[in-house]
N, C-alpha and C positions, 0 to 999 in steps of 0.2 A: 504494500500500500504506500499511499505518498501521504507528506505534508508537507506545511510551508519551506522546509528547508533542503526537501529531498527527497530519497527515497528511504523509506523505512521499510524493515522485514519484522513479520511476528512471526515468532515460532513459540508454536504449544508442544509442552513435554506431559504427557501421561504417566505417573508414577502411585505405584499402591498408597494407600492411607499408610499416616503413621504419627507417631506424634513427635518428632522431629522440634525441636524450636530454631536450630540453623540448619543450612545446606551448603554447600562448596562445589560449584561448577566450575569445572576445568576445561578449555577450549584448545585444541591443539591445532595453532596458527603460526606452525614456521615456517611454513614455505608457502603461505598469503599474506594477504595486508589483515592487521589487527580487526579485529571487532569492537565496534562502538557502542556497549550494551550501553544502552539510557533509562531502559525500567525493568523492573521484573517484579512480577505479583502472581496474582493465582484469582480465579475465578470460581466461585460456591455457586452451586446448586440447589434449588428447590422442588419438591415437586406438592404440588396444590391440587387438590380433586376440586374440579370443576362443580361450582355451585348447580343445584338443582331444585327446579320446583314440581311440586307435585300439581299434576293437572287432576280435569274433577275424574270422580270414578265411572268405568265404565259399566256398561250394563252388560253381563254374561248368561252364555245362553250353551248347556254340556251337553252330549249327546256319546253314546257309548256303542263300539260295534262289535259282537262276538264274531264275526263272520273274520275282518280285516283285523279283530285284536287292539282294535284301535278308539282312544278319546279323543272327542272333537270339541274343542272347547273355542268359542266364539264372542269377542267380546268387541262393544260399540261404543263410538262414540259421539255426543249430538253436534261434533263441528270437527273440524278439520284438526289435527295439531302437530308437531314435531315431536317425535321422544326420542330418548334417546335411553333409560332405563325402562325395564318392566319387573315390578316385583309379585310374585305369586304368593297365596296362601292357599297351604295343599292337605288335605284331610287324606290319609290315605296308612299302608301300612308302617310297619316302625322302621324299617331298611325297603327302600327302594332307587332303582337307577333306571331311569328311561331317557330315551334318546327322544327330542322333541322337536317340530321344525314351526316354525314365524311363517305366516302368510299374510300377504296384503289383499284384501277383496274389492275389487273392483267390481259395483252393479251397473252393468249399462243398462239400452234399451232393451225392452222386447222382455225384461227377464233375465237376462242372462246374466254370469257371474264370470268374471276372471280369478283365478288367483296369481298374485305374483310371490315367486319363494323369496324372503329376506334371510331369514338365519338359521344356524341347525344349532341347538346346545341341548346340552344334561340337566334331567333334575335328577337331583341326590339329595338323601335324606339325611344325611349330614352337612352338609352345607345351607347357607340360608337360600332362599331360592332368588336373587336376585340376578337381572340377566341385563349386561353392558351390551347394545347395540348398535350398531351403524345407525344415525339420524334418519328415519323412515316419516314419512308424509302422511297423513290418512287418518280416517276414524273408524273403518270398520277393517279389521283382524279376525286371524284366525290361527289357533296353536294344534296342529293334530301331535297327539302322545302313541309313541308304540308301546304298549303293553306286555307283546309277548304273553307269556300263560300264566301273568300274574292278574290281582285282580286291578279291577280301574281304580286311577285316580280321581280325587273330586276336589276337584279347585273352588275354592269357596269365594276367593275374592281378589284382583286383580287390582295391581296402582301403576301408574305409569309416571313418567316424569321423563321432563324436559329441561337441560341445559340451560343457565340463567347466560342469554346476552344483553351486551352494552351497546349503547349507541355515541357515538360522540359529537358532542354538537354545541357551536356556541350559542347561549340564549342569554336575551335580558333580561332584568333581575325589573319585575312588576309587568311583564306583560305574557298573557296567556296563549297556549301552545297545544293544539291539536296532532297526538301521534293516530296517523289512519295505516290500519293494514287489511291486507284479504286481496290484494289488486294479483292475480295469479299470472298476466301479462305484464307486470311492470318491473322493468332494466332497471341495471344497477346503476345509479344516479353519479354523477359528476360534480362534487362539491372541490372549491377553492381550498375549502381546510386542509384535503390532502395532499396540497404541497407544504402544508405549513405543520409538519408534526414536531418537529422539534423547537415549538412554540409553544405544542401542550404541555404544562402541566404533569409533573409525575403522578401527585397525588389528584385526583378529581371527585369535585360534590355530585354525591350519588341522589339524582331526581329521582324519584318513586310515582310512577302517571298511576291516576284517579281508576277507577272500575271501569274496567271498558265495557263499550255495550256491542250486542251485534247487530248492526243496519241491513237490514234488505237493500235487495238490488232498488228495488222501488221509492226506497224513500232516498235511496243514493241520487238517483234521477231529477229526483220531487225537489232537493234540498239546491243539488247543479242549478236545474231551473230559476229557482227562487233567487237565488244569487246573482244569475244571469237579468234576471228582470229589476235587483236591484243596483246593476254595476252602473260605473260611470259611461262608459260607453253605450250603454240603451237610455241613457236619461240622456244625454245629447245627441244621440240621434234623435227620440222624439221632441226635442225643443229645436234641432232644424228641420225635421217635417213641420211643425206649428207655424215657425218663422216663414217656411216657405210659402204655406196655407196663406196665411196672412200677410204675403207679400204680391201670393197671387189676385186674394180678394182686393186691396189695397189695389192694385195695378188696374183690376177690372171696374173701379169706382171711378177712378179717375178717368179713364177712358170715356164712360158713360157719361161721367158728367161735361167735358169735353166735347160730345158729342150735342148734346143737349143748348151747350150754350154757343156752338156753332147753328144750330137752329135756329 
């Protein structure tokens, strides 16, 4: 890498833990030009589990097959969401291990169902049953369980959760701010901030937005409209249709009268 003065080289050294309080690096440069070391430190590590919130509960629906050996466990939800966990509560025997696969259900028209595969994992009876997954879209799932020649599982109760993200954004301090989501066409947006991040703030005040509501398409529309009929731009267009109105009548008086006292 460079800087102001030249060119500078980092070099990282991988070395076991230890509790060392000095070190002595030795460089064998006799037949080069010397080394300029200007710093030497060391980089720490963290690792942070990713905050999470729980979304509402779904609603489940079990069905069991002696024929395929198989639980089909189906659970809903009434809007769309991200998850990223699933945790199970499972009523079943004292030691068990099944192989288990994540499905995504897609209902189109006419009836019909897709499933798309998301994940394959274990439930085991000694472990809690919680399940890390890849970010999956959707509200309506489905988990088929293999049994084999034990007896079924019965899944009492199902949580899911979702990743807490941030947004960053500068806002004035007294004036109020609408966050809208659900646009399933809309691009990822082009803010000036992002040339300026090392002007953020290390530390940043964490806003907490109000209850959100869900809008219909309909009143999505209803609300555009209303807007639109109250923008600046339709009040001056209808004040130069008026103006014009009354420039034609105005234009047609005087003619007539003009007329009249030519007579």
């Amino acid at each position: 890498m460079h800087d102001q003065q030249g060119v500078v080289s980092e070099k990282r050294i991988n070395f076991p833990l230890s509790n060392y309080e000095y070190y002595k690096l030795e460089v064998n440069d006799s037949a080069s030009a010397p080394l300029n070391i200007l710093k030497v430190g060391y980089y720490t590590t963290t690792v942070e589990t990713a905050k999470q919130i729980q979304l509402p509960v779904p609603s489940i629906r079990q069905a069991d097959s002696l024929k395929s050996k198989q639980t089909f466990v189906e659970f809903n939800f009434k809007s769309d969401f991200h998850i990223n966990t699933l945790s199970f509560a499972i009523d079943g025997p004292k030691f068990y291990k099944r192989k288990a696969v994540l499905y995504k259900v897609e209902r189109r028209a006419k009836g019909s169902v897709q499933l798309a595969e998301q994940l394959f994992f274990n439930l085991l009876s000694d472990k809690e049953q919680v399940i890390s997954i890849p970010e999956v879209y959707g509200k309506n799932f489905l988990v088929v369980i293999d049994n084999g020649d034990n007896e079924s599982l019965n899944v009492t109760s199902i949580k899911a959760f979702q990743s807490t993200r941030y947004i960053v954004a500068y806002l004035k301090k007294d004036n109020q701010y609408i966050l809208s989501l659900g646009n399933k066409k809309a691009e990822l947006p082009l803010y000036d901030l992002e040339s300026f991040r090392d002007s953020i703030p290390a530390v940043l005040t964490e806003v907490k937005p109000l209850k959100f509501e869900f809008v219909r398409k309909e009143q999505v529309k209803a609300a555009v409209k209303e807007d639109w009929f109250k923008s600046r731009i339709w009040i001056w267009s209808a004040l130069a249709i008026v103006i014009g109105l009354l420039g034609l009548i105005s234009y047609r008086m005087i003619k007539e009268m003009d007329k009249k006292e030519n007579d």
